[in-house]
C-alpha positions as CSV (number, residue, x, y, z in Angstrom):
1,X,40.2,100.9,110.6
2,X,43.0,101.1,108.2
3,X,45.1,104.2,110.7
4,X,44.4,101.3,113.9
5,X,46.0,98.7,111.5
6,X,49.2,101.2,110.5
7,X,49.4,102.3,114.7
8,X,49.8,98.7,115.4
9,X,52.1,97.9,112.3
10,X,54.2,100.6,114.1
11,X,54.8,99.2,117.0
12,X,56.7,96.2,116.8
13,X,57.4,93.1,119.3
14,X,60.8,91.8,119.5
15,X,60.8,88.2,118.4
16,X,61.2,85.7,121.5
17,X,61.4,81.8,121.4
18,X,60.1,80.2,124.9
19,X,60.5,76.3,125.3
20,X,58.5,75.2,128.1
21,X,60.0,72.8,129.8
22,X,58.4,69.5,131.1
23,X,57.4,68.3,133.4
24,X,57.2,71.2,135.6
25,X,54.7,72.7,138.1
26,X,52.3,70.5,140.6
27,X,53.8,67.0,141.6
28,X,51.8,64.5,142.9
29,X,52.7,65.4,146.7
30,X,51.7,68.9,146.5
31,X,48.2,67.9,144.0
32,X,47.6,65.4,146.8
33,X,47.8,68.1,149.7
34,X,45.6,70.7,148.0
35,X,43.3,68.2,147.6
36,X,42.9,67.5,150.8
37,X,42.3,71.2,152.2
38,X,40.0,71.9,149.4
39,X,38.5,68.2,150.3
40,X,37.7,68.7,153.8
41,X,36.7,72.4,153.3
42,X,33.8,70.4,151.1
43,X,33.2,67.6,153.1
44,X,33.1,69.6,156.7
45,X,32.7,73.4,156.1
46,X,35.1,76.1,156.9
47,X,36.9,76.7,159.1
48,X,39.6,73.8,158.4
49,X,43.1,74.8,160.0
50,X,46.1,74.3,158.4
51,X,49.5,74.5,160.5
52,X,51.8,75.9,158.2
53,X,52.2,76.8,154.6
54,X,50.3,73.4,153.1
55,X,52.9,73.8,150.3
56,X,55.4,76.6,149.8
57,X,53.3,79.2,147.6
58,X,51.8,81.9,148.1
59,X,48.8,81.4,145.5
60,X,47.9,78.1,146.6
61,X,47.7,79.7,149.7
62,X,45.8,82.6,149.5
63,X,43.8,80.8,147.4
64,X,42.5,78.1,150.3
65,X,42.0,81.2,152.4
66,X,40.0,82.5,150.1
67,X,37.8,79.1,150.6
68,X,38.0,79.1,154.3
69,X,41.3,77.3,155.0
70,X,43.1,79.3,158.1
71,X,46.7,78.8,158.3
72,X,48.6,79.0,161.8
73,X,52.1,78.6,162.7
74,X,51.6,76.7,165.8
75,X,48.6,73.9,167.1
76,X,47.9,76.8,170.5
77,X,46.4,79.1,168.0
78,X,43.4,77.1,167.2
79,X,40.5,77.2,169.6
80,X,38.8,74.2,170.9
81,X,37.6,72.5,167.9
82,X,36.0,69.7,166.6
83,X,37.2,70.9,162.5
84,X,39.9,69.0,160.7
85,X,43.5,70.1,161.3
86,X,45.5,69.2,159.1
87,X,49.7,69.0,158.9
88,X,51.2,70.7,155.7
89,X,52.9,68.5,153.0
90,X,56.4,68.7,154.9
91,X,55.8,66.6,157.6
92,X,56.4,67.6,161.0
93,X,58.3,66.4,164.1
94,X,56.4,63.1,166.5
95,X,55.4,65.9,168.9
96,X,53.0,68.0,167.1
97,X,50.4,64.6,166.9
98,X,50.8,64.3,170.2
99,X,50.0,67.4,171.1
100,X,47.4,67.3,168.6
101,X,45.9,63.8,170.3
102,X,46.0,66.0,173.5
103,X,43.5,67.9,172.1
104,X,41.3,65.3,171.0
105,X,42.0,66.9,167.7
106,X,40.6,65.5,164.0
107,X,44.1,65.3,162.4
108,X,44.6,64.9,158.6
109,X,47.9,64.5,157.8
110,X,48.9,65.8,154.7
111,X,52.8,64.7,154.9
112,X,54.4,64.2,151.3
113,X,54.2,60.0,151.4
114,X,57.7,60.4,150.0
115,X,58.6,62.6,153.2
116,X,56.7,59.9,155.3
117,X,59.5,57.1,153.7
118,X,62.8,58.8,154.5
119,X,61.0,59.4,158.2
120,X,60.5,55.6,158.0
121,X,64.1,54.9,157.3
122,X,65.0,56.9,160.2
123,X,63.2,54.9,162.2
124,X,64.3,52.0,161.2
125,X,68.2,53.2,160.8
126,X,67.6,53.9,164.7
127,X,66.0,50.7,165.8
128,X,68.8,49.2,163.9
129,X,71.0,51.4,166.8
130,X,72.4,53.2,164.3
131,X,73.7,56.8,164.2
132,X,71.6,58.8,161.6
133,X,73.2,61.9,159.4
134,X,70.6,63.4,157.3
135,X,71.7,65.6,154.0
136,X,69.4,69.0,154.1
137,X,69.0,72.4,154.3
138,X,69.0,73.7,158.3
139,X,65.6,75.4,159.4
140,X,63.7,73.9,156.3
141,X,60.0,72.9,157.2
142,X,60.8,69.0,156.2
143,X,64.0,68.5,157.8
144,X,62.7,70.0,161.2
145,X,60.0,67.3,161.0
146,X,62.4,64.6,159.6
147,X,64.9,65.6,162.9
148,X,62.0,65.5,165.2
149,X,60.7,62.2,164.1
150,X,63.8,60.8,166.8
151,X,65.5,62.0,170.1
152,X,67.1,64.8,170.0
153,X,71.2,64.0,168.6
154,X,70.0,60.6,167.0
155,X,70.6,62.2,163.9
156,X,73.1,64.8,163.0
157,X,72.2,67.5,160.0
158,X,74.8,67.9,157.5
159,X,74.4,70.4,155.1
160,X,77.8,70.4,152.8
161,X,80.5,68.4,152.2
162,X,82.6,70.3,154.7
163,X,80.1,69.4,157.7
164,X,80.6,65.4,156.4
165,X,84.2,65.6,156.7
166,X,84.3,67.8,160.0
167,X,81.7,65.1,161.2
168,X,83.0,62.7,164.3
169,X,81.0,59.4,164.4
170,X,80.5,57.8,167.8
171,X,80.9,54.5,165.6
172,X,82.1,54.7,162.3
173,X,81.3,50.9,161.5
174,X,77.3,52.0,162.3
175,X,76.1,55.1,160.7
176,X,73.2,55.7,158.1
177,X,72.4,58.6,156.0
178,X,68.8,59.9,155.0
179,X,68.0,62.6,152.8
180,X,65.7,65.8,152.4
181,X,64.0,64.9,149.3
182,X,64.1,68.3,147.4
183,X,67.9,69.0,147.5
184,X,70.0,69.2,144.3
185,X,70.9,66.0,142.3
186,X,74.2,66.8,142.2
187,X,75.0,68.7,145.5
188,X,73.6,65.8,147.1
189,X,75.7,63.2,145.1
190,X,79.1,65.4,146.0
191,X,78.3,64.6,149.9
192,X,77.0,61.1,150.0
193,X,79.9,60.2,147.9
194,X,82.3,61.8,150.3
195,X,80.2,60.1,153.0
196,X,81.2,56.7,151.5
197,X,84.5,57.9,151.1
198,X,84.6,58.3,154.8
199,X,82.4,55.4,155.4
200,X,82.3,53.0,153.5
201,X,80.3,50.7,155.0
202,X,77.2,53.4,155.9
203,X,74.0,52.5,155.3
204,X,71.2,54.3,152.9
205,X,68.4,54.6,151.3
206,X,67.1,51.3,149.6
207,X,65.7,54.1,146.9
208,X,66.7,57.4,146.3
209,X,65.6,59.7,148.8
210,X,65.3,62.8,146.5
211,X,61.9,62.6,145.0
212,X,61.0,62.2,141.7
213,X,59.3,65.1,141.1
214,X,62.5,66.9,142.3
215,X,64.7,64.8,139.8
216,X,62.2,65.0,136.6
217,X,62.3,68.7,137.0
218,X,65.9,69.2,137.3
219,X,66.8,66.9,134.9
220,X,63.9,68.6,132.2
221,X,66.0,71.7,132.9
222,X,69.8,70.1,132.5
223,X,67.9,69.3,128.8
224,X,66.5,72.3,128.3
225,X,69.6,74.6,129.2
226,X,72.0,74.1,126.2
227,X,69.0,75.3,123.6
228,X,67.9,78.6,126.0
229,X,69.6,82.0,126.7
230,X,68.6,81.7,130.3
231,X,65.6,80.2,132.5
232,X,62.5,81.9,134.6
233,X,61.9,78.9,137.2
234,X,57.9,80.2,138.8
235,X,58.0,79.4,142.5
236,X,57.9,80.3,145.7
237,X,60.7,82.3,147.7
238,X,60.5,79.4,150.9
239,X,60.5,77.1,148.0
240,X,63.3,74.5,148.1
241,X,63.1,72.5,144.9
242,X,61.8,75.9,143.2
243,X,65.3,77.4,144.3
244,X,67.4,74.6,143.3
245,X,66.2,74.6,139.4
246,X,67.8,77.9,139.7
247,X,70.6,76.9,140.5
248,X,70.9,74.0,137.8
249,X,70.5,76.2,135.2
250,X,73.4,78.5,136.4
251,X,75.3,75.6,136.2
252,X,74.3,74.1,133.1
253,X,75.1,77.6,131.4
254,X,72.5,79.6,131.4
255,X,73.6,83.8,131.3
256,X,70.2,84.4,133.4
257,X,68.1,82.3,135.8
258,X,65.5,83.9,138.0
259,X,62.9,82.5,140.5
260,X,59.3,84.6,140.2
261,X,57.1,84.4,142.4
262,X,54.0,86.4,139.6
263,X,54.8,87.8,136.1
264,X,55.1,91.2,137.9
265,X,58.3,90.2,139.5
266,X,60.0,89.2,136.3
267,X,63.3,91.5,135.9
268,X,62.9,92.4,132.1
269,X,65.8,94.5,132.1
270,X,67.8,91.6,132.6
271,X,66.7,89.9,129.4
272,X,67.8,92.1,126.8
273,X,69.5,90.5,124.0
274,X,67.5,87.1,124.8
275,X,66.6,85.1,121.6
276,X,65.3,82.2,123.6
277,X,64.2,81.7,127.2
278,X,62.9,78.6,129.0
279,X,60.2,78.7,131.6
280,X,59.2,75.9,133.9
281,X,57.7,75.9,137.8
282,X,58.9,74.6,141.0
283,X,56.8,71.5,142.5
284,X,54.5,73.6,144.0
285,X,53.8,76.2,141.5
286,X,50.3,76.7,139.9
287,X,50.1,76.0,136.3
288,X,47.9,79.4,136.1
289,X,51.2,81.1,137.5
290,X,53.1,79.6,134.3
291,X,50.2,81.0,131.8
292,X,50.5,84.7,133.4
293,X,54.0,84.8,132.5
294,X,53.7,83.1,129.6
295,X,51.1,86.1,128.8
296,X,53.1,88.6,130.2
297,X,55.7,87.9,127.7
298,X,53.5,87.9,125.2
299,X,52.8,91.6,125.9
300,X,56.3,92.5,125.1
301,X,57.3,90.4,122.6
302,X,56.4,88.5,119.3
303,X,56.6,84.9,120.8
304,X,56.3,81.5,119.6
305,X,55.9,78.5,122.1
306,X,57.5,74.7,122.1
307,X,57.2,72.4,124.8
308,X,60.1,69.9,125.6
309,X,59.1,66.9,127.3
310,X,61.6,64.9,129.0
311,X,59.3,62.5,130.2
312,X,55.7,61.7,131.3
313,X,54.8,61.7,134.9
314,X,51.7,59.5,135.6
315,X,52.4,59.0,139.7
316,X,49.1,59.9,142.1
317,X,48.6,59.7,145.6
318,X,45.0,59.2,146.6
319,X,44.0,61.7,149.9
320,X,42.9,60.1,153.0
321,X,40.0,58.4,153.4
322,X,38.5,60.7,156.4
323,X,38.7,63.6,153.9
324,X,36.9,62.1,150.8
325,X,34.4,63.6,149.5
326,X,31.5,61.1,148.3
327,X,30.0,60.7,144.8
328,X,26.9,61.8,144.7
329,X,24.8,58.4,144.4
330,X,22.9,58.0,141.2
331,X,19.4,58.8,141.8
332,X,17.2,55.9,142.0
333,X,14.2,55.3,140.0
334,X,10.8,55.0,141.4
């Protein structure tokens, strides 16, 4: 027993500091989507489809799969059905229900509520007559549904603040601006203030567009940043608010920040000299992702853990009713 104790004595871990940051991981968009896939799979049996990624991660995914979710990229690959199918957390453009209703499909829609205002206030911006720009990332699952929630040209996509000032209203006395509601803080703030620069009088959102789950976790990581080496953010590749910590902690100062999808993907040889790293998770990132790294960590190194909270998140969307799953009734007495 005593050589096992002197083998281990040998071999030393470097001494690492982590500081969680939070809040991180789930929001209530994503938590409320899951729910619903794993909700119906309970309620009505597999199969239930799913077009598109519910949320942008791979775990979550393969996880409902697992369960008896089945994912396709467009409504024509499911058969005939009378099974729930059900619209990822993105939203998507007015013709895919319609389609859908075609079909006599069961529809759950699983659209991010926050997604489902800004496509409100497009609506509305357009009833109003006026001419829409909407701040977002081109190809991105939520901004195709936000640009297909009008005519096509009702709204134009600008992406940077060159495309606002290369941008030629039709009327520059009516024009609104809408947002995708997992871009940057500060990127976004750079082109809507150069849109009321141009514009002054253009219109916006009564509230902030960007969501809050999207601001909490970039503004956990603007605190974090000064007291950290450098930042693993856990998220998906596809995943837009995942991708944008990233980038905050570049710019706050970081010497290292690094998106991961699993612990295996962490680049180790890109942390040497690190006294203290921060970890946190993208809005659609498992917490079970976080403790893997956190684990795998601990397999190289000495560590010790401290959370820093920024603030406490206590916002919850409650899943369709169609989807619920009932309590089971308290059994009567005879």
């Amino acid at each position: 027993m005593s050589g096992l104790n002197q083998t281990e004595a040998t071999v030393q871990k470097p001494p690492l500091k982590i500081l969680l940051a939070a809040p991180r991981g789930f929001c209530a968009g994503v938590d409320r989507a899951i729910q619903i896939v794993e909700q119906a799979l309970t309620k009505f049996g597999a199969p239930v489809y799913v077009r598109h990624e519910i949320v942008h991660n791979r775990y979550v995914v393969d996880s409902l799969r697992a369960k008896g979710a089945v994912f396709v990229k467009e409504l024509d690959e499911i058969p005939d059905t009378s099974q729930p199918v059900i619209f990822s957390a993105h939203g998507v453009s007015k013709a895919i229900p319609e389609a859908a209703r075609g079909r006599n499909m069961f529809v759950v829609d699983a659209t991010c509520p926050l997604v489902s205002k800004v496509h409100m206030e497009t609506a509305r911006h357009h009833e109003q007559g006026r001419e829409i720009l909407l701040v977002g990332h081109r190809g991105h699952p939520e901004v195709v549904g936000t640009l297909g929630q009008l005519p096509e040209g009702a709204i134009t996509l600008v992406e940077s603040v060159e495309d606002v000032r290369a941008f030629k209203p039709k009327d520059a006395s009516n024009l609104a601006y809408v947002t995708q509601t997992t871009l940057s803080l500060d990127d976004t703030a750079e082109i809507v203030a150069v849109l009321k620069e141009r514009f002054p009088g253009i219109g916006g959102p009564v509230k902030e567009d960007i969501c809050y789950a999207t601001t909490n976790r970039q503004n956990a990581v603007k605190a974090l940043a000064p007291q950290i080496d450098g930042l693993i953010v856990v998220g998906g590749p596809k995943s837009s608010n995942s991708l944008r910590l990233v980038e905050v902690a570049a710019r706050a100062g970081c010497k290292f920040s690094f998106l991961v999808e699993r612990a295996a993907d962490i680049p180790w040889e890109k942390l040497d000299g690190a006294q203290t790293v921060g970890i946190t998770a993208g809005a659609s990132a498992p917490e079970i992702i976080v403790e893997e790294v956190v684990e795998a960590f601990r397999s190289r190194y000495d560590i010790t853990i401290d959370v820093v909270t920024t603030l406490e998140e206590r916002v919850i969307f409650n899943v369709p009713r169609e989807v619920r799953v009932a309590r089971a009734p308290i059994e009567q007495q005879h």
